[in-house]
C-alpha positions as CSV (number, residue, x, y, z in Angstrom):
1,X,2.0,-1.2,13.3
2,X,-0.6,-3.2,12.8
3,X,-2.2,-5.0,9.3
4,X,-5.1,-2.7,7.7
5,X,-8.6,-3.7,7.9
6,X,-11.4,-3.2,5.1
7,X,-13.8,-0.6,7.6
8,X,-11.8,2.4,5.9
9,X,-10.1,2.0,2.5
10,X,-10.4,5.7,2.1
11,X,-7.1,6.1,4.8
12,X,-5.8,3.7,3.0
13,X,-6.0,5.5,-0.1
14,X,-5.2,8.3,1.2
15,X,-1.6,7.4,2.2
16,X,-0.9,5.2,-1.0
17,X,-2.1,9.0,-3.2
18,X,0.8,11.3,-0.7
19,X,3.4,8.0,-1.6
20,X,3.0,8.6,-5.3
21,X,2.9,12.5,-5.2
22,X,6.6,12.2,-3.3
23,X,7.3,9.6,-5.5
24,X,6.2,10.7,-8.5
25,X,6.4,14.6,-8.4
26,X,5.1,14.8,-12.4
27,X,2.2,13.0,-11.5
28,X,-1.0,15.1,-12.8
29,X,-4.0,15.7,-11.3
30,X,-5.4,13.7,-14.1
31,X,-3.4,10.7,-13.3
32,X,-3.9,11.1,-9.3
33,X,-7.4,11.1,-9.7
34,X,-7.7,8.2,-12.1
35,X,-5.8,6.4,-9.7
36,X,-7.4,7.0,-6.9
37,X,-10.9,6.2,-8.0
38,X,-9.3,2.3,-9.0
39,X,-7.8,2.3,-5.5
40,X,-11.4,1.2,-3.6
41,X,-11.4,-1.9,-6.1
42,X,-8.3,-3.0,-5.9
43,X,-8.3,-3.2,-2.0
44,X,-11.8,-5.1,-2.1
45,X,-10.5,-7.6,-4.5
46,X,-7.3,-7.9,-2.9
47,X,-6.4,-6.9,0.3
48,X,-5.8,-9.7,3.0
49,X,-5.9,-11.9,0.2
50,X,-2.2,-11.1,-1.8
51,X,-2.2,-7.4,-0.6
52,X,-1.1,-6.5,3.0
53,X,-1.2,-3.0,4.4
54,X,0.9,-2.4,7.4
55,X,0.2,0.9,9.2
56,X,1.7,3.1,11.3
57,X,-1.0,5.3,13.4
58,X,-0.7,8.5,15.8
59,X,-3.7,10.0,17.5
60,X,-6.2,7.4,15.1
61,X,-4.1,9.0,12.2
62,X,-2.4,7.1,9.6
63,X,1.2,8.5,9.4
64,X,3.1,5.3,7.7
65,X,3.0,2.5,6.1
66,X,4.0,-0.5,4.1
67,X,2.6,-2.4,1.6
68,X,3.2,-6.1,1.1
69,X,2.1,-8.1,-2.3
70,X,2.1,-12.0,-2.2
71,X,2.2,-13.9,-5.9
72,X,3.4,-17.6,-6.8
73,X,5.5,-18.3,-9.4
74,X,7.0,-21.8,-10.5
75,X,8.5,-23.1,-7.5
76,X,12.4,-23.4,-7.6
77,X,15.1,-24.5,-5.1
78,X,15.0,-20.8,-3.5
79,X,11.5,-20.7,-3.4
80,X,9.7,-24.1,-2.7
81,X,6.0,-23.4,-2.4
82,X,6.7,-20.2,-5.4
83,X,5.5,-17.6,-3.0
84,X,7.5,-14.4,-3.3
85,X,6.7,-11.0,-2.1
86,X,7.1,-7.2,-2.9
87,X,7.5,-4.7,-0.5
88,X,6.2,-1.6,-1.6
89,X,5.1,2.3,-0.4
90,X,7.0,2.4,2.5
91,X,5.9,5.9,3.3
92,X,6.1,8.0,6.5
93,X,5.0,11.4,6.7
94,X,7.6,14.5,6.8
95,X,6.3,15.6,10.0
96,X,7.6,12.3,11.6
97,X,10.3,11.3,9.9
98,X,14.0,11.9,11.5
């Protein structure tokens, strides 16, 4: 696994969109696609910054991954500096999963 560079946000994309079809089986085409076209944004303005893709690759193919979002709250005694995390799309595709 390694953290996801900017070169290609469309893999990136790619594997966030078959997440939220598994997820989200109701999902129209209508909502996949509006989705997907806010995708490229989003991973300019944030990733490496508070966004962090972690990938899992076969043969130069994405075939996992994991998403990590950073915010700051109010710092409090569990949280000193207010950083917290999400974990989120923790996907891996049917073909290799056990």
């Amino acid at each position: 696994m390694n953290i996801f560079r900017a070169q290609n946000v469309s893999g990136l994309a790619e594997i966030r969109m078959k997440y939220l079809r598994e997820d989200f089986p109701d999902m129209t085409t209508a909502q996949a696609a509006q989705i997907k076209a806010k995708l490229p944004r989003y991973y300019s303005d944030h990733l490496n910054c508070d966004f962090f893709a972690y990938l899992a690759e076969e043969g130069g193919k994405i075939i996992g991954s994991a998403f990590l979002t950073v915010r700051e709250l109010p710092p409090n005694p569990n949280f000193p500096s207010g950083r917290v995390g999400t974990v989120l799309n923790v996907f891996t595709e049917a073909s290799h999963r056990r």
